[in-house]
C-alpha positions in Angstrom: 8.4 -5.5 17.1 11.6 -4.0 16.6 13.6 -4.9 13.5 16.9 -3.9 12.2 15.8 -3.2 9.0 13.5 -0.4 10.3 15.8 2.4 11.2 14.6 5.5 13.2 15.6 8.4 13.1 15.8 10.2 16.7 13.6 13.0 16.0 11.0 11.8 14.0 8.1 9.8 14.3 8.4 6.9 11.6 5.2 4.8 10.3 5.8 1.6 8.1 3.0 0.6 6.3 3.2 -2.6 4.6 0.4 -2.9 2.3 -0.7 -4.7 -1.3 -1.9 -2.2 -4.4 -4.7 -4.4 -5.0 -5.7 -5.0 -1.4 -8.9 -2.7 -0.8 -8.6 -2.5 3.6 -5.0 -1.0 2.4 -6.2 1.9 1.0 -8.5 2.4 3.4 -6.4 2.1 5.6 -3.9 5.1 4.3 -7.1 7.1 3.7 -7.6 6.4 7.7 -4.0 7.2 8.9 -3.5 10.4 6.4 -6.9 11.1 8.1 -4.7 10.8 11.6 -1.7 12.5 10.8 -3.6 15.5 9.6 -5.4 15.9 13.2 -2.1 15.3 14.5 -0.2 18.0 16.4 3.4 17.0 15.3 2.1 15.7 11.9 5.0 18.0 10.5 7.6 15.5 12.2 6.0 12.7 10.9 7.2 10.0 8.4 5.3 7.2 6.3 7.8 4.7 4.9 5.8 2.5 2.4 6.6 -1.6 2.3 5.5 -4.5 0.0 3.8 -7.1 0.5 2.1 -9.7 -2.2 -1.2 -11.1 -1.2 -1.3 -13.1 -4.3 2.4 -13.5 -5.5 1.2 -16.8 -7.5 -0.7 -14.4 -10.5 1.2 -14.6 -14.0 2.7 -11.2 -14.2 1.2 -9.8 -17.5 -2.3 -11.7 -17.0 -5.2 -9.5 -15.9 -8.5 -10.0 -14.4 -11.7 -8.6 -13.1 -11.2 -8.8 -9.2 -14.6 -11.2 -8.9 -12.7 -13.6 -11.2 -9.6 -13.1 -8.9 -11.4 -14.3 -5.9 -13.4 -17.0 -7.8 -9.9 -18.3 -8.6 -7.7 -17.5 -5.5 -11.0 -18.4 -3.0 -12.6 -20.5 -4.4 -15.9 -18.7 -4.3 -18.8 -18.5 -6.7 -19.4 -15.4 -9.0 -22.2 -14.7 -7.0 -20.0 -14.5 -3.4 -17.6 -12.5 -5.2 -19.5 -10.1 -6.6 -21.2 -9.9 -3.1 -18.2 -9.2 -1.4 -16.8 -6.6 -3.4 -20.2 -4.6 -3.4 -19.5 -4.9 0.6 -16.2 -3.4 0.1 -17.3 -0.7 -2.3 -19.6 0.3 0.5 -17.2 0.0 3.1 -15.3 2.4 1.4 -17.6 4.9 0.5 -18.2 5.4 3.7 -14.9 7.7 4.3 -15.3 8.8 0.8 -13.6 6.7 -1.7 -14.9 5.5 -5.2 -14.3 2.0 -5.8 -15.4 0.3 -9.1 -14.4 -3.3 -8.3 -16.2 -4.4 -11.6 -13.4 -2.2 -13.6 -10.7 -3.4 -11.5 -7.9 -5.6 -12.9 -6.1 -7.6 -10.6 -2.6 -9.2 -11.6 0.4 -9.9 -9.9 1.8 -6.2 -8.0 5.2 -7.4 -8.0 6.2 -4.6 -10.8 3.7 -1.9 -9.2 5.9 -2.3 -5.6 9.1 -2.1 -7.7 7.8 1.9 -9.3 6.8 2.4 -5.7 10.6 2.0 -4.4 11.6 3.9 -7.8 9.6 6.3 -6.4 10.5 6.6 -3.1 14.2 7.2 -4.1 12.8 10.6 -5.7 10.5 11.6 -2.8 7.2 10.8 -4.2 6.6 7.5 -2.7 2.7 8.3 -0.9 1.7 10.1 -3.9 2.7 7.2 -6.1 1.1 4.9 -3.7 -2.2 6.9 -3.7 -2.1 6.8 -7.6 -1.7 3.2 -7.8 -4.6 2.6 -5.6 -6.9 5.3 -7.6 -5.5 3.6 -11.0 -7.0 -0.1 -9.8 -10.0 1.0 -7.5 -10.8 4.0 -9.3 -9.8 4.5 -12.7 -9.9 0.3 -13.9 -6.0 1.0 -15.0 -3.8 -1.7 -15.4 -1.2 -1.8 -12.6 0.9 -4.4 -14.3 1.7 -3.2 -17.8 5.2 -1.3 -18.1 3.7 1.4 -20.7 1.0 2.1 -18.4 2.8 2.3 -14.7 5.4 4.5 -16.4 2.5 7.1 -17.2 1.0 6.6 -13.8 4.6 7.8 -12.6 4.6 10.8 -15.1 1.2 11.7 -13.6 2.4 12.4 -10.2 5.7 14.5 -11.5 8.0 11.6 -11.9 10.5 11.3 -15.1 8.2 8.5 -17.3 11.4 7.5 -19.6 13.5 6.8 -15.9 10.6 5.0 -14.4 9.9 2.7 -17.4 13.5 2.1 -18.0 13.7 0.7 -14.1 10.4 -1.7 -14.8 12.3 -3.1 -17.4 15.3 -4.4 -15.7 15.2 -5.9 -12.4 15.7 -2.5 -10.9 14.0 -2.5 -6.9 13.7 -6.3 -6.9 16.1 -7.0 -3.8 13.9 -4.7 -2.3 10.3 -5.6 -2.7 12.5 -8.6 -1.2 13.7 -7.3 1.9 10.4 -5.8 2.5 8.7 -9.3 2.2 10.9 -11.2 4.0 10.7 -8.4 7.0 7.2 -8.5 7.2 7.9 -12.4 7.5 9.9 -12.2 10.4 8.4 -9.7 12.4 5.1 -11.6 11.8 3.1 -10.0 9.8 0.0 -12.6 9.0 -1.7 -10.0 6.5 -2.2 -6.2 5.4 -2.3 -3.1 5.7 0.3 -4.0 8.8 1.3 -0.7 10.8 4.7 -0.3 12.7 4.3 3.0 14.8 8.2 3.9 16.2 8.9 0.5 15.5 7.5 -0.5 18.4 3.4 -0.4 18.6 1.5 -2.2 15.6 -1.8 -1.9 13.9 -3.4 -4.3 11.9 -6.3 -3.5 9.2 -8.3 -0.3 8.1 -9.2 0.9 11.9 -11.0 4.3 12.7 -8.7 7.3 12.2 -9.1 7.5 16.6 -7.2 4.2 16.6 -4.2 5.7 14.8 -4.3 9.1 16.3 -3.5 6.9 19.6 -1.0 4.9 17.9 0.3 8.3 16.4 0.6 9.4 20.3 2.2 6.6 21.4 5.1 7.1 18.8 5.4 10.4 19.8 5.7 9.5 23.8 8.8 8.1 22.4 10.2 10.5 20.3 9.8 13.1 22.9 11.4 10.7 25.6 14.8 10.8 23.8 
């Protein structure tokens, strides 16, 4: 599992997460592992380095649509097995308390959201932009694809609107929604959310918050072995 792009530092406990905006097991999944971390013991030595991953890098960037259409058109399903599915993941979520409105939802290509999400981890807000992102397409039925309107998701969680719109607009963060695709390729990651616990001990999918509080104790064996 190791991989040299995943650097640890020797006295932390490091979780990569590599995870799709519009991907609803992903937030569920963070919802699940913040969940951990909070029970957690060390949870003060604990870091959560966010990756990208494109389940559907074949969208147009700038086209929208409602996320039954997307799976109509990536799945091949009918309305009716779309709509089915997301009312299974709406309840799903519920479940550990979060609001989806997959009817609101509009799914496009994330390549742009994963690029604010590196903007934003360079000024120390990557989770909270992370979280934002998912409340904006599961939540809130915000675009996640528009320039004008990811630069005010970044001013909502404290980050400069005028830097963060001026980065969507080049090709700022490209090379490294890159580099975190083409990691996830060769350590074999077949689908998201992905987990990397110490680099060592992986998790795939939203599981119970037990699962990660073992995986969160398994790091820590190995931080406290150095």
């Amino acid at each position: 599992m190791a991989d040299e792009m995943l650097e640890i530092p020797a006295d932390r406990l490091v979780v990569d997460v590599w995870s799709d905006v519009m991907c609803p097991f992903c937030y569920m999944g963070d919802t699940l592992l913040a969940e951990a971390i909070a029970e957690f013991p060390h949870a003060d030595r604990v870091d959560v380095r966010y990756h990208s991953y494109l389940l559907s890098p074949e969208l147009p960037q700038g086209e929208e649509m409602n996320a039954n259409e997307l799976l109509v058109r990536t799945k091949g399903w009918s309305p009716a097995q779309a709509e089915q599915m997301n009312e299974h993941v709406t309840e799903r979520a519920a479940q550990i308390g979060l609001d989806y409105r997959m009817h609101d939802s509009l799914a496009t290509n994330m390549r742009d959201a994963h690029r604010l999400s590196h903007f934003a981890a360079e000024h120390g807000k990557q989770h909270a932009m992370i979280v934002r992102l998912f409340e904006a397409y599961f939540r809130d039925g915000r675009s996640v694809g528009r320039h004008e309107s990811l630069a005010d998701l970044a001013a909502e969680v404290g980050l400069d609107r005028d830097a963060a719109l001026a980065a969507l607009e080049s090709d700022a963060y490209a090379d490294a929604v890159d580099r975190d695709i083409e990691t996830a390729r060769r350590i074999g990651v077949q689908g998201v959310p992905f987990f990397v616990f110490q680099g060592k001990f992986a998790v795939s999918g939203a599981q119970p918050a037990e699962v990660f509080g073992q995986a969160l104790a398994a790091g820590w064996a190995e931080v406290a072995a150095k």
